[in-house]
N, C-alpha and C positions, 0 to 999 in steps of 0.2 A: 173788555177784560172780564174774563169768566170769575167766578165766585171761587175757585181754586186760587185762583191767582191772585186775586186781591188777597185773601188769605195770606199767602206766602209774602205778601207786601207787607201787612198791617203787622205779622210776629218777626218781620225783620227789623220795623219801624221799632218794635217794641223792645228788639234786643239789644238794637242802637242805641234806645234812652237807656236802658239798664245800664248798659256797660260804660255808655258815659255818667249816669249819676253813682257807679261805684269808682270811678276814675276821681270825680270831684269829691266823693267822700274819703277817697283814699293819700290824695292828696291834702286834704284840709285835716286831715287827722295823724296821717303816718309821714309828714313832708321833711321831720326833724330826722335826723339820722341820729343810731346809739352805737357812738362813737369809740366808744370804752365801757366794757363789763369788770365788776372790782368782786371776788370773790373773798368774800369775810371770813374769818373764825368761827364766827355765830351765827347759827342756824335760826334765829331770831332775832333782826334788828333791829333796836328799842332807838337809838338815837343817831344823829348823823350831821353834818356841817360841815361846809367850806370856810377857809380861810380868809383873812380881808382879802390879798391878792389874786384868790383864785386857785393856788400854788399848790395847797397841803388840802389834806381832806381827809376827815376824821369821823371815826365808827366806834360806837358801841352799840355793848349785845349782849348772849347770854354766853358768850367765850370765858368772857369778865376781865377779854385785854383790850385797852383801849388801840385799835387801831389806825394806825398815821399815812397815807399815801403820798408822794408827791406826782404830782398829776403832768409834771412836763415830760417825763419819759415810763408814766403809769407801774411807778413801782413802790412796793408796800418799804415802808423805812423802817416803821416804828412799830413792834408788839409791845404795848407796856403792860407788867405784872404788878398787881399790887392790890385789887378788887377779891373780895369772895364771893361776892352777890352780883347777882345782874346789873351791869351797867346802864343805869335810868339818863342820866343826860352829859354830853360832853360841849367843851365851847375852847376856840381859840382868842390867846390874845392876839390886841391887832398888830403888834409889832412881829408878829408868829411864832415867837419863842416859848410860850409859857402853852399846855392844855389842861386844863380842869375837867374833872370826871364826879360823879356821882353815882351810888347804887343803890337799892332798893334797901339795901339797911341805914341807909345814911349815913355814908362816911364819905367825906370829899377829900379828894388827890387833887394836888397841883404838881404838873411835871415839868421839869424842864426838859423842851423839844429834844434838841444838839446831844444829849448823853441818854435820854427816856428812863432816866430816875426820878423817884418822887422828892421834892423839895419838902411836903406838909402833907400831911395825911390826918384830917381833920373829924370828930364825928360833928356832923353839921342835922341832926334828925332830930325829930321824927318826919317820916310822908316829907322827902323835900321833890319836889313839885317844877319848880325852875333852877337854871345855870347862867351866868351870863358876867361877862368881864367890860369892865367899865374902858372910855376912849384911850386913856394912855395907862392902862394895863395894870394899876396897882390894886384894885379892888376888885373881891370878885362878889357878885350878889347870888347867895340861894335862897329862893323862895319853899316856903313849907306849907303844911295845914293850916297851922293862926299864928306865920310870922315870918318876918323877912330878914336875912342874917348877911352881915357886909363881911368878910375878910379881907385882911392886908395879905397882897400877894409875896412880900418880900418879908413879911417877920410870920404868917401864918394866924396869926393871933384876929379875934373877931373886934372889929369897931366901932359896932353897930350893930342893934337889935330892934327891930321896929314889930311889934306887936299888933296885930290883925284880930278881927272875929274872926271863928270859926270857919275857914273856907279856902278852898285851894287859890293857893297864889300864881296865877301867870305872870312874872313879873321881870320885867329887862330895864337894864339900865338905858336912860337917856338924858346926854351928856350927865350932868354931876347930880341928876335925880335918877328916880326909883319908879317907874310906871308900874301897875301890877292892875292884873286883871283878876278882881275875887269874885268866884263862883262858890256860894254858901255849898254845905253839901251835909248829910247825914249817914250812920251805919245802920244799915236795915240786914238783917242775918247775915252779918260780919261781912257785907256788900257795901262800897261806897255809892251813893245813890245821889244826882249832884241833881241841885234846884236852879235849872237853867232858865227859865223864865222869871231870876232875880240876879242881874249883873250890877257892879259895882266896877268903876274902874276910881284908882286910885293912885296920887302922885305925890312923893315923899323928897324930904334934900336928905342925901344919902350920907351928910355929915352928923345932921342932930336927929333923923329920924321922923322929925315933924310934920309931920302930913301937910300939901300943900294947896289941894286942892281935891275936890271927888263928885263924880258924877256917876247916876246910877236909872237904868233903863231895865225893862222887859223884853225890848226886843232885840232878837242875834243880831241881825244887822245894822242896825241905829249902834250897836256895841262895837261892832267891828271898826265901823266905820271912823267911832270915837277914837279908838284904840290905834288906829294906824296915825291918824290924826296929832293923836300925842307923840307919834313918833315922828311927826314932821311929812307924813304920806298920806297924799288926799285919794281919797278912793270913794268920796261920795258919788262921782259920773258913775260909776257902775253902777247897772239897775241891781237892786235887793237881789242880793242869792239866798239860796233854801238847801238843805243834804248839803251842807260842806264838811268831807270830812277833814282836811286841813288846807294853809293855806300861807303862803309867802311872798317876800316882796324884793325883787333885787334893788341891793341897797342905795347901787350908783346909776340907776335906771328908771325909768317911769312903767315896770312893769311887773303885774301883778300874775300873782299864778292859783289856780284855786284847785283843790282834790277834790272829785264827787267822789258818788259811788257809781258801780260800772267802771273802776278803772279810770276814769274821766280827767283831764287836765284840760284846763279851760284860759288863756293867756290872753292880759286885755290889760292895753294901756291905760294905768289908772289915771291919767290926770284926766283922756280925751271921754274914756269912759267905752274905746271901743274892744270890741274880741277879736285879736289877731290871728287865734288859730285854735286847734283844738288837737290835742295828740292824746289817744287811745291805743291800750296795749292789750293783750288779750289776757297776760297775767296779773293775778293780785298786786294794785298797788296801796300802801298802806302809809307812803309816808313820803314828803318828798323835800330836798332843798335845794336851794337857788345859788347860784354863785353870782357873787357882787356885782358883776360886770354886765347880767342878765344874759350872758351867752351861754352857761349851761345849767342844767339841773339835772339832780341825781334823783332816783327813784328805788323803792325798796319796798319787797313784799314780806313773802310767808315762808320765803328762803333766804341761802347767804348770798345772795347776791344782789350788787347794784346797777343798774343800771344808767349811765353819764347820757344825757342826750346832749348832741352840739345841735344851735336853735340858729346858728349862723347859715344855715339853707333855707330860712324862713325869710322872704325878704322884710316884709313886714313889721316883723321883731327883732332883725336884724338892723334894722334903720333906727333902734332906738335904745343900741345898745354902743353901752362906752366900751370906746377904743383902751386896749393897757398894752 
């Protein structure tokens, strides 16, 4: 064989591996299909969730309407009016009737789903921080800068005030307690500047306020870790991640979902500890959620749009998601 020819051999060989390792990279990144596009009011989407069943699916933004979809025949139900400010966080109860809203001035709405009128329009501020509605739907918890505030969903009225230092509250209900994740923080030229190498997580009874217990680390991950932990999700097998910018967990599944940067989705069975796939998009992603059943999650960037991916062509992730 002449030296021409081996030539034409070795950049054949070479075109072959290429196009097979863009095959297996394209596969193990792009294998989920986006199955449904939800185009929003808000050209800036601040908050987003799924329903327990799967069923409804809810947006805020800078619209300042809270938007309601129901997802079995992908049609918008609900614009609710009632916000002046940017809408900071929204949450369903689990019975699906009731949604709770939040904006950047601090006033919390409780709607009822079925008519999309406000039942309570409450000011619940300053800086509130989290949303979140307890198992069978009478209380709802907003976290603040230095405090944690319980409401009755049915009389509106607050029952509870659990007072914090100084520090952003991530805090969700679990079962008839209060988890909150506090990250101290300061104003440096009218900038919040947070002290992330001093986590606190802290666990209150969401009847008398009383703190129950609290543990407090340096590192993001040893926190995380804690943190899902008190939610009843192990996610120690996963090896220590680094750059996460968000991260979720389907509720009725063993499976965890992590945001880098680069657009990055990262999905990895938390009990086994393994990575089942990896889906990358070429647009800004900025935020993402899980639906309970770990068969879909919604995505959202720098525009009004969502994007729903269906992860049931994954077999993988497929095998470890509850049937409804």
């Amino acid at each position: 064989m002449n030296t021409m020819a081996k030539s034409r051999v070795f950049f054949a060989i070479v075109l072959m591996l290429m196009v097979a390792v863009t095959f297996l990279s394209l596969s193990t990144k792009l294998f989920a299909q986006t199955t449904k596009t939800l185009t929003s009011q808000s050209d800036a989407i601040r908050t987003m969730t799924f329903s327990k069943s799967g069923k409804y699916f809810v947006v805020g933004g800078s619209s300042k309407l809270v938007e309601v979809w129901d997802l079995t025949n992908n049609e918008r139900i609900k614009e609710m009016k009632g916000h002046k400010e940017v809408i900071r966080s929204v949450a369903f109860s689990p019975k699906e009737d009731i949604v709770a809203s939040t904006d950047v001035s601090a006033k919390l709405i409780v709607w009822e789903l079925s008519s999309g009128r406000p039942l309570h329009t409450i000011s619940a501020g300053p800086f509130i921080t989290t949303l979140d509605l307890n198992e069978d739907g009478t209380l709802i918890e907003v976290g603040g800068a230095d405090k944690i505030q319980l409401f009755s969903v049915d009389a509106g009225t607050k029952t509870a005030e659990i007072k914090t230092p100084k520090a952003w509250n991530n805090s969700r209900f679990h079962k008839e307690n209060v988890v909150s994740l506090l990250i101290p923080y300061e104003i440096r030229d009218k900038q919040i500047s947070f002290k992330r190498n001093n986590y606190t997580l802290k666990t209150f009874n969401s009847i008398t306020g009383n703190e129950l217990n609290s543990f407090a680390t340096p590192d993001f991950w040893e926190m995380r870790v804690k943190l899902f932990e008190l939610h009843d999700v192990n996610i120690s097998a996963i090896p220590p991640q680094t750059n996460i910018l968000d991260s979720d967990k389907a509720d009725d599944a063993n499976l965890f979902f992590i945001l880098k940067p680069n657009n990055i989705i990262e999905i990895w069975d938390s009990a086994e500890g393994i990575k089942l796939g990896t889906l990358q998009k070429g647009f800004s992603i900025l935020r993402i959620a899980v639906e309970p059943s770990g068969r879909y999650i919604a995505t959202s960037g720098e525009n009004n749009l969502i994007s729903l991916w269906d992860l049931a062509s994954m077999p993988e992730v497929a095998s470890r998601m509850v049937t409804k």
